[in-house]
C-alpha positions in Angstrom: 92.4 71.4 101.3 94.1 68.2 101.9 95.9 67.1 105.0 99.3 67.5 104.1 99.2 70.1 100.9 96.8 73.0 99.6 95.5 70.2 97.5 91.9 68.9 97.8 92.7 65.1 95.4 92.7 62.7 97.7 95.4 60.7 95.5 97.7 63.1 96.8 96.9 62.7 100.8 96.8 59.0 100.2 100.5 59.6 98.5 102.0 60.7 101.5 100.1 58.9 104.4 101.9 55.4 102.1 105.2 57.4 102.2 104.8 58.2 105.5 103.8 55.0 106.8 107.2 53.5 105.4 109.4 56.3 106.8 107.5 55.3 110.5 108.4 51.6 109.9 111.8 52.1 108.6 112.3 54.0 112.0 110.6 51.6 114.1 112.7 49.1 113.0 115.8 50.6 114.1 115.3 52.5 117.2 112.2 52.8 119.1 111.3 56.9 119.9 109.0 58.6 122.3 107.4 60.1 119.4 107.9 61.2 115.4 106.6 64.1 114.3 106.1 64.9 110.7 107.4 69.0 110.5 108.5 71.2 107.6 105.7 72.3 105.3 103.8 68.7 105.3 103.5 68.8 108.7 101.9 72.6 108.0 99.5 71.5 105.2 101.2 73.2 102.6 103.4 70.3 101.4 104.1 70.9 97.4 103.2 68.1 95.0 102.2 68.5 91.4 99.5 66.5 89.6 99.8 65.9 86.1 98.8 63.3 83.6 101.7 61.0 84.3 101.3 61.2 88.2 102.0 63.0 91.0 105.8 64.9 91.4 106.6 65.5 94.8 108.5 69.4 95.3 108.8 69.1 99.2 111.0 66.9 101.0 109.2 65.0 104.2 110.8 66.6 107.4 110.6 64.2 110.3 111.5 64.8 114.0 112.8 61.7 116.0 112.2 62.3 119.7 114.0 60.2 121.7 115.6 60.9 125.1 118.8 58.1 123.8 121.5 59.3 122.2 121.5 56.4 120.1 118.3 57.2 118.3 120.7 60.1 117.0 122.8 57.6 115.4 120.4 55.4 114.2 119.0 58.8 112.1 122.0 58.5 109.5 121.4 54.9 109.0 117.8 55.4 108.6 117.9 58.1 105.7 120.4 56.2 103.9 118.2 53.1 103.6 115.2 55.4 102.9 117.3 57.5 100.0 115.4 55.9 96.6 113.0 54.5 98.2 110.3 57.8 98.1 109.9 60.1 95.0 111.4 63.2 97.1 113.6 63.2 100.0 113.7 62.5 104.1 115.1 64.7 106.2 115.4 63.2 109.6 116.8 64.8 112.5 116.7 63.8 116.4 115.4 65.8 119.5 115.3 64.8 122.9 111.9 65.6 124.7 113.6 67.1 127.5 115.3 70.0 125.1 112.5 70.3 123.4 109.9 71.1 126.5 112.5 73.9 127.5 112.8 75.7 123.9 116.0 74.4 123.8 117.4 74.3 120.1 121.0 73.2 121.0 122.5 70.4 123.6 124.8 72.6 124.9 123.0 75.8 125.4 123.8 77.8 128.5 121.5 80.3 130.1 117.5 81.1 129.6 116.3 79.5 126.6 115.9 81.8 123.4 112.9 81.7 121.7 113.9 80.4 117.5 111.9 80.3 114.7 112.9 76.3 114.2 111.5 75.5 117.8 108.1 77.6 117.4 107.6 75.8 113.5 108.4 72.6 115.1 105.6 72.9 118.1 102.8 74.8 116.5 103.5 73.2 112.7 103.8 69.7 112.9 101.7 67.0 112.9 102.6 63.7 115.5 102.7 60.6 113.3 103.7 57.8 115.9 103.5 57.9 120.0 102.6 60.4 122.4 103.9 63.9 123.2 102.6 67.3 124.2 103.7 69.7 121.7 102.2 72.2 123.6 104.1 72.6 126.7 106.4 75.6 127.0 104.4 77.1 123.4 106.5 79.7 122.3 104.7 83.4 121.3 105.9 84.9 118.0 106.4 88.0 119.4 108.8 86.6 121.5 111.0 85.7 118.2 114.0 87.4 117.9 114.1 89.8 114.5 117.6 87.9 114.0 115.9 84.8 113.5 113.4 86.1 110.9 116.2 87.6 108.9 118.1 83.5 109.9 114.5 82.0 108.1 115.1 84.5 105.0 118.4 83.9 104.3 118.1 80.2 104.7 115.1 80.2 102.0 117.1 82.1 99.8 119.8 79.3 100.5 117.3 76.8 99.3 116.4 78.7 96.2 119.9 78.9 95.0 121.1 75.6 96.2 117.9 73.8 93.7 
């Protein structure tokens, strides 16, 4: 098993720590975070990437967290993905968080009352792997019992979204 996929070749680990390496400099470049965290399913080790005679094809998109307590990192996200778009065989999902929201479970800048426990905060602490900087992702860890069933039905139809939509 490789670091990022199921995978045991190494050419496919390799792969992604070059892609991933560009993505962190492209970033730097523009805006400089607390921390970036590589989430989704390479940032779970289950990344999917065929091998076949001509190569590698990459099926998963890379799924980085920004974490930055500016609100200007947030802007510099959009002009980061368009001058990675082309540049990696698959595509960059970036999005911003702030440390403080996400030490308190919070999934949403204006969110009023107790935090609520989501399945897109507990992936993001216990399934992602910190690429650049430092931060605790285990502060606040979230239980999955405590999940809401609303949010498992949330993860299925949103999968189902992604199925159609390709």
């Amino acid at each position: 098993m490789g670091r990022y996929t199921l995978q045991e070749d190494p050419r496919v680990d390799q792969a992604v720590a070059e892609h991933l390496a560009i993505i962190q400099a492209e970033v730097l470049r523009r805006c400089k975070p607390q921390a970036l965290l590589l989430a989704g399913s390479f940032g779970r080790g289950e990344g999917s990437v065929a091998v076949n005679g001509t190569g590698l094809n990459f099926l998963s998109d890379y799924e980085i967290c920004l974490i930055s307590p500016s609100p200007a990192a947030r802007l510099a996200v959009d002009r980061i993905q368009r001058t990675l778009a082309g540049r990696l065989p698959t595509t960059v999902s970036l999005f911003w968080n702030t440390p403080a929201r996400i030490r308190n479970n919070r999934s949403r800048n204006l969110s009023f009352g107790p935090p609520r426990a989501t399945i897109g905060m507990y992936e993001l602490k216990a399934g992602s792997q910190l690429l650049y900087g430092d931060f605790d992702l285990t502060v606040s860890q979230i239980t999955p019992a405590s999940i809401p069933p609303s949010e498992g039905v949330r993860l299925v139809l949103n999968r189902m979204m992604a199925v159609i939509d390709a």
